[in-house]
C-alpha positions as CSV (number, residue, x, y, z in Angstrom):
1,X,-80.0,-140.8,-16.8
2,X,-79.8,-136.7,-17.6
3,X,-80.8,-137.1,-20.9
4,X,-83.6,-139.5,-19.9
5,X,-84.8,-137.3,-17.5
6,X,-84.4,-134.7,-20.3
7,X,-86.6,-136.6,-22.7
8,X,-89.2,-136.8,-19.8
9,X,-89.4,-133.2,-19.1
10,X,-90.3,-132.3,-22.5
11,X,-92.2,-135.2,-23.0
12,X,-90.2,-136.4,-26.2
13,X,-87.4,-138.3,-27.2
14,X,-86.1,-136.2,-30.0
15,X,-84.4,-133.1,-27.9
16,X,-83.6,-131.3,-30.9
17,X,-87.2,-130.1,-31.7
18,X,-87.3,-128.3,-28.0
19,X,-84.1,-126.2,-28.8
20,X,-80.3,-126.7,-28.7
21,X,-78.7,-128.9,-26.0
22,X,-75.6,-129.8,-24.5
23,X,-74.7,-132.9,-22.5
24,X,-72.1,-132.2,-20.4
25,X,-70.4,-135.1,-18.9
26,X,-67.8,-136.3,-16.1
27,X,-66.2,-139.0,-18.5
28,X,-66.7,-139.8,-22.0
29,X,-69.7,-141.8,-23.0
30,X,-69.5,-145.6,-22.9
31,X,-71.0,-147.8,-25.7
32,X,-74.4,-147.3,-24.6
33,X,-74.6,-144.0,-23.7
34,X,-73.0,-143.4,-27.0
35,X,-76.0,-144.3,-28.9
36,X,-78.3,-143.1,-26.7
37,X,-76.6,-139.6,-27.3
38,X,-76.7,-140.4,-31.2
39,X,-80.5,-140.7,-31.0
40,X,-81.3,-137.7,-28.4
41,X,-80.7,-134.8,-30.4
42,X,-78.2,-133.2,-28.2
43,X,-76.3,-131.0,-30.3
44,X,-72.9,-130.9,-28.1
45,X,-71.0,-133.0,-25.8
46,X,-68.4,-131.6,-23.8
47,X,-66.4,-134.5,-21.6
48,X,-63.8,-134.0,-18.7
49,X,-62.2,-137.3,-18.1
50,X,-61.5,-140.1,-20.6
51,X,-62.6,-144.0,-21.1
52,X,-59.0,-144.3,-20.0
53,X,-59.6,-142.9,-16.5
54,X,-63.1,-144.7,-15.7
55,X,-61.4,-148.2,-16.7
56,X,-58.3,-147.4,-14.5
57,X,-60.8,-147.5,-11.4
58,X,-62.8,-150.4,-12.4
59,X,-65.3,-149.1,-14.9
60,X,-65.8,-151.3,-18.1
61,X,-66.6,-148.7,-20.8
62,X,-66.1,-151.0,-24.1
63,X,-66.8,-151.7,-26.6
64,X,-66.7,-148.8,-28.4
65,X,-65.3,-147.3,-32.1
66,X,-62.0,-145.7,-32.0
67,X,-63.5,-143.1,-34.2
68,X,-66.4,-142.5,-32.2
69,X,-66.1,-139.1,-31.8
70,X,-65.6,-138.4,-35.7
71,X,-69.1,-140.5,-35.5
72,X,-70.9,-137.8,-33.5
73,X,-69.6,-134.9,-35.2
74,X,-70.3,-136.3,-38.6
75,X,-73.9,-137.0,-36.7
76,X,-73.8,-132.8,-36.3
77,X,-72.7,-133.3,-32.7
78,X,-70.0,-131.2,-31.7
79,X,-67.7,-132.9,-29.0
80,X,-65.2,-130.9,-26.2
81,X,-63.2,-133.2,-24.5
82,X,-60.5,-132.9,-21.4
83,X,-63.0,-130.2,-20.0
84,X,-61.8,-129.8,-16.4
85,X,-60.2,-133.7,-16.7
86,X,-57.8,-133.1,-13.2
87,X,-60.8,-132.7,-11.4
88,X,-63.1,-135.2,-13.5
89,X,-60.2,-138.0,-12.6
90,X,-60.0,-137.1,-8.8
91,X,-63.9,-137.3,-8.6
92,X,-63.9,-140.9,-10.6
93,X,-61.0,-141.9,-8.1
94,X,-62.9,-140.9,-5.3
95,X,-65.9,-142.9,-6.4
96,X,-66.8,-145.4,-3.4
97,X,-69.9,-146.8,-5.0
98,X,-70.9,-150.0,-6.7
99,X,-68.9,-150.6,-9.9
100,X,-71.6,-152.2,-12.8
101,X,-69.6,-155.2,-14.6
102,X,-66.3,-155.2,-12.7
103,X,-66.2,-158.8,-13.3
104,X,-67.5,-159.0,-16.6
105,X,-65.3,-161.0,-19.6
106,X,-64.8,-159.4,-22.9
């Protein structure tokens, strides 16, 4: 949603040409926000809690490359990740709201 609501604001879908952005995130990005963020021209991603942490309450974040954050960076996308993760996991753990594909088979 932030970087659609990012595209919309400058009225394009290639960020990169409005200056340099960062994404910064709650949880590392699932398999579609992945390569939403490939496309977006967000030049760095800084993550606090990992895949890990979002599956551990219910999230499905997969599929997804084991190597894809060597994919971004060889992309020009710098990634940061464990950025404030103790507080990133308590906020996922405290999450009360409607979990998308909690029943899902893959």
């Amino acid at each position: 949603m932030a970087l659609a609501l990012a595209e919309q604001e400058m009225e394009s879908y290639e960020l990169a040409s409005h200056g340099e952005f960062e994404l910064v995130t709650s949880v590392e990005p699932c398999c579609q926000c992945l390569g939403v963020l490939m496309w977006s021209g967000v030049l760095s991603l800084v993550c606090g809690a990992h895949s890990a942490d979002a599956e551990a309450i219910g999230f499905d974040e997969r599929p997804r490359s084991i190597y894809w954050e060597q994919e971004l960076v060889r992309r020009g996308i710098s990634v940061t990740r464990d950025a404030m993760r103790q507080e990133a996991v308590e906020i996922l753990q405290s999450y009360s709201g409607e979990i998308y594909n909690a029943n899902s088979q893959m």
